[in-house]
C-alpha positions in Angstrom: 9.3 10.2 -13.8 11.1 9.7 -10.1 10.0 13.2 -9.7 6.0 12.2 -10.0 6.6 8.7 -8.3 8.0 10.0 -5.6 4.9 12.7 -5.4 2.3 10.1 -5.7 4.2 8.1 -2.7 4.2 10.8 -0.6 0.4 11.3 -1.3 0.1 7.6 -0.5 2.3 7.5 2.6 0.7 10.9 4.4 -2.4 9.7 3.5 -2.2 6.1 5.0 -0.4 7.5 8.0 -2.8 9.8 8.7 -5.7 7.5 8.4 -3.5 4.2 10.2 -3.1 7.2 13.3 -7.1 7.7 13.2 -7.7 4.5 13.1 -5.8 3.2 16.1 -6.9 6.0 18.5 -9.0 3.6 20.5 -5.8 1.8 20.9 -4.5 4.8 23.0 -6.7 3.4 25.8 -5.9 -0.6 25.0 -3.1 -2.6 26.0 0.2 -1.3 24.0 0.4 -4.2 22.4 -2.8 -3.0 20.3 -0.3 0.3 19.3 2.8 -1.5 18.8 1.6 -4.0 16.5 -0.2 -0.6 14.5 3.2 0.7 14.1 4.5 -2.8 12.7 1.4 -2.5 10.2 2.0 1.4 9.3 5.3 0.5 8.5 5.4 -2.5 5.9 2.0 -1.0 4.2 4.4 2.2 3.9 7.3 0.3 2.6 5.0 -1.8 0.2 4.0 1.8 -0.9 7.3 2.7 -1.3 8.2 -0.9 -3.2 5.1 -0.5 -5.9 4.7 3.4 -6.2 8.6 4.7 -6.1 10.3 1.7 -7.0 12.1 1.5 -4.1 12.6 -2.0 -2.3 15.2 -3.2 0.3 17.1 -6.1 1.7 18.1 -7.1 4.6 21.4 -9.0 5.7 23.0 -10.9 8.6 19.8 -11.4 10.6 22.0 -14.5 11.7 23.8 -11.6 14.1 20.6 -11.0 15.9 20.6 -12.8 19.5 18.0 -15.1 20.5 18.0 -12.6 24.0 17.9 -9.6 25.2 20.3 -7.0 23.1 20.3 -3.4 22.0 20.7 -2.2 17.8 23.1 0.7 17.2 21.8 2.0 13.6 23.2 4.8 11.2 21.0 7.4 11.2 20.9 8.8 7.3 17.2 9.7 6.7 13.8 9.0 7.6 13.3 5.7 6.0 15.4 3.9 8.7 13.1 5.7 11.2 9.9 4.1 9.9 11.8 1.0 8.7 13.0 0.0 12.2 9.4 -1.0 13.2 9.3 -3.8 10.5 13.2 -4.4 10.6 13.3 -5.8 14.3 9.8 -6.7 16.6 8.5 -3.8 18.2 11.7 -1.9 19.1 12.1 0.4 21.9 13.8 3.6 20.6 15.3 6.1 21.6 14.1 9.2 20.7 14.8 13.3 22.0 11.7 14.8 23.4 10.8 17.1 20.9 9.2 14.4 19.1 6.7 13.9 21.4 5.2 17.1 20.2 4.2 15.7 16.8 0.4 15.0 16.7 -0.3 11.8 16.2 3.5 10.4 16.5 3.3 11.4 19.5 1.0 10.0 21.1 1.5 6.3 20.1 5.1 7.0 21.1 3.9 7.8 24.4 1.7 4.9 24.4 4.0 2.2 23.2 6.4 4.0 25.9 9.3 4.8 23.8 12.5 6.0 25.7 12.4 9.2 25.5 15.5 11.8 26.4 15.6 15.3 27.6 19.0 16.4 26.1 18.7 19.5 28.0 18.7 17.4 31.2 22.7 16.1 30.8 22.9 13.1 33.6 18.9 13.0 35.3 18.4 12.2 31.2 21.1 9.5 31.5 19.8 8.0 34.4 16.3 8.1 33.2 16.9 6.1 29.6 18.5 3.5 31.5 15.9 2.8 33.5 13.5 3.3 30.1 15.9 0.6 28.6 15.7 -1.8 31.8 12.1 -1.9 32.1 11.6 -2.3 28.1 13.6 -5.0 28.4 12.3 -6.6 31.0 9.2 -6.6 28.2 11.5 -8.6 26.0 11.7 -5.3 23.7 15.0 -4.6 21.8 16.4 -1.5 22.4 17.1 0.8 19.5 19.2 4.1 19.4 21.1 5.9 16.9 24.5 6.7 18.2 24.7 10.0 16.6 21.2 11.5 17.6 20.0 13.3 14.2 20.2 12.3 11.1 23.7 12.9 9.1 24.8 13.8 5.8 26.6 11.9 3.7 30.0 12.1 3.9 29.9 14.1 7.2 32.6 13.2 10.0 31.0 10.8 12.5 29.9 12.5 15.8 29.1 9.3 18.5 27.3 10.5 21.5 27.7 9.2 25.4 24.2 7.9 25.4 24.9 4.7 23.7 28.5 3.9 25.7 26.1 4.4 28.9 23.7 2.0 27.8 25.8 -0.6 26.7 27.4 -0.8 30.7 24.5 -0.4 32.3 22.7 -3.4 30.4 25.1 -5.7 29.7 24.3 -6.9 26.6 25.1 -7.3 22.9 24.9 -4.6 20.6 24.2 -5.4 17.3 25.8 -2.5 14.4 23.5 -2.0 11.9 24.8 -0.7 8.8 22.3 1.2 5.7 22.5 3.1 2.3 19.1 4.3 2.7 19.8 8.2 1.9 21.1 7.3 -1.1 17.5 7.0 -2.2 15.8 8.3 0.7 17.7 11.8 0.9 18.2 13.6 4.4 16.2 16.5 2.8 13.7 16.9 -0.2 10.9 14.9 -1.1 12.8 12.5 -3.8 12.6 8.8 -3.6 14.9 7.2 -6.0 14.4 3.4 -7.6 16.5 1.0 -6.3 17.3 -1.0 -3.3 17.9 0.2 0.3 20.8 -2.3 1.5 20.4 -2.9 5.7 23.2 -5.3 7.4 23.1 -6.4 10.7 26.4 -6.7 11.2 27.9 -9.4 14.3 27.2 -8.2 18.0 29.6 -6.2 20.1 29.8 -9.1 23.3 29.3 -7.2 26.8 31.7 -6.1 28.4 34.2 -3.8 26.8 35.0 -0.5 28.6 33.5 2.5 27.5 36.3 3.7 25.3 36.8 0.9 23.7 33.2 -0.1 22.7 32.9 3.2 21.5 35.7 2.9 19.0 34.9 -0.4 18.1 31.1 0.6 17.1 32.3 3.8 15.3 34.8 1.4 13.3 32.0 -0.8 12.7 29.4 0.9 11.5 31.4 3.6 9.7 33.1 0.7 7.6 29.8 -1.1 7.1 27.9 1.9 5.8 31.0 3.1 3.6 30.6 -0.4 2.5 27.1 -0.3 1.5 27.3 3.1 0.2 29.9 1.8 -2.1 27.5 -0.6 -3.3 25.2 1.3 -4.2 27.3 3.5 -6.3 29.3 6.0 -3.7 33.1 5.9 -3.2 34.7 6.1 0.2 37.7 8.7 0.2 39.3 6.5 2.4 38.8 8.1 6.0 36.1 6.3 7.8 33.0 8.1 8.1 33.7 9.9 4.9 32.4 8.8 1.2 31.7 10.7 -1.7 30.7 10.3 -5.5 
């Protein structure tokens, strides 16, 4: 039965995105609000799909931790449903994303539209420079920033692996970062097309105040998040070993 739910979501889900995609391509030419308010609707009609056709809902905690100004998310990345998620979890989020993913039709091009900060890992400090500026003037739009701290998505269980871009945009900004913590591959898996009944568990968890130095923002987000999601993946039925950033069944 999960088996033919899940196929019948994906039909839904590729079906509506590729229609939702057709449908806004006029936006490409209107203001981006047109696009980003499209990706807000492509979202929650994907995660109603998911809801009513897999059986797979989600809740969301400690919204109370997300400041009233300008700040920046710093979300486990575990699987794909985050990705989509994030556009109905926070209002139209500026994320950072590699380049390659430009090269997706249709993704693509409302990334580029809704002017997504995008990173050229090949490019080491020009890319460094360049998302900060991204971030500034997204800001300056009253957009949140969004990044996952580890780049790609991870497996569960795997050792954390923080990267430089996040302790860089932290200083230059000056503003809160908010942890957010998820068990969403524990339904949503990194790989295969399975989408498991339950309930996706998302926590804001409270903001990391300006401020810090580098190193020491750094370990307090990696302690954050890595107890959070061990946390949540506990709740959903996983069992930490004990080392942060490590859980198993």
């Amino acid at each position: 039965m999960v088996a033919i739910r899940s196929f019948l979501f994906q039909v839904f889900f590729w079906t509506f995105s590729t229609l939702i995609n057709l449908a806004y391509i006029p936006a490409l030419l209107m203001d981006r609000k047109v696009a980003l308010n499209g990706q807000e609707i492509w979202a929650r009609v994907s995660l109603w799909g998911l809801k009513w056709i897999a059986g797979l809902d989600y809740e969301v905690r400690g919204q109370e931790n997300l400041p009233s100004g300008p700040f920046m998310v710093a979300a486990k990345h575990l699987s794909m449903w985050e990705t989509m998620a994030m556009h109905a979890l926070v209002h139209h989020p500026a994320t950072v994303m590699k380049r390659q993913l430009l090269m997706i039709p249709g993704y693509g091009w409302y990334a580029r539209k809704t002017k997504m900060i995008v990173i050229d890992r090949d490019a080491a400090a020009s890319a460094i420079r360049s998302m900060i500026g991204d971030a500034k003037a997204r800001l300056s739009e009253g957009r949140p920033i969004v990044i996952f701290p580890e780049g790609t998505r991870r497996e569960l269980g795997a050792p954390p692996d923080y990267k430089p871009g996040v302790a860089a945009l932290y200083s230059m900004l000056d503003i809160p970062c908010v942890p957010m913590a998820h068990n969403s591959s524990l339904f949503w898996p990194r790989r295969g097309f399975l989408r498991k009944p339950g309930k996706v568990i998302v926590e804001f968890l409270p903001a990391i105040a300006p401020g810090l130095k580098r190193h020491d923002f750094m370990a307090e987000l990696q302690r954050r998040l890595e107890e959070g999601t061990n946390r949540l993946l506990a709740e959903g039925g996983w069992r930490a070993t004990g080392e942060v950033g490590a859980a198993s069944v």
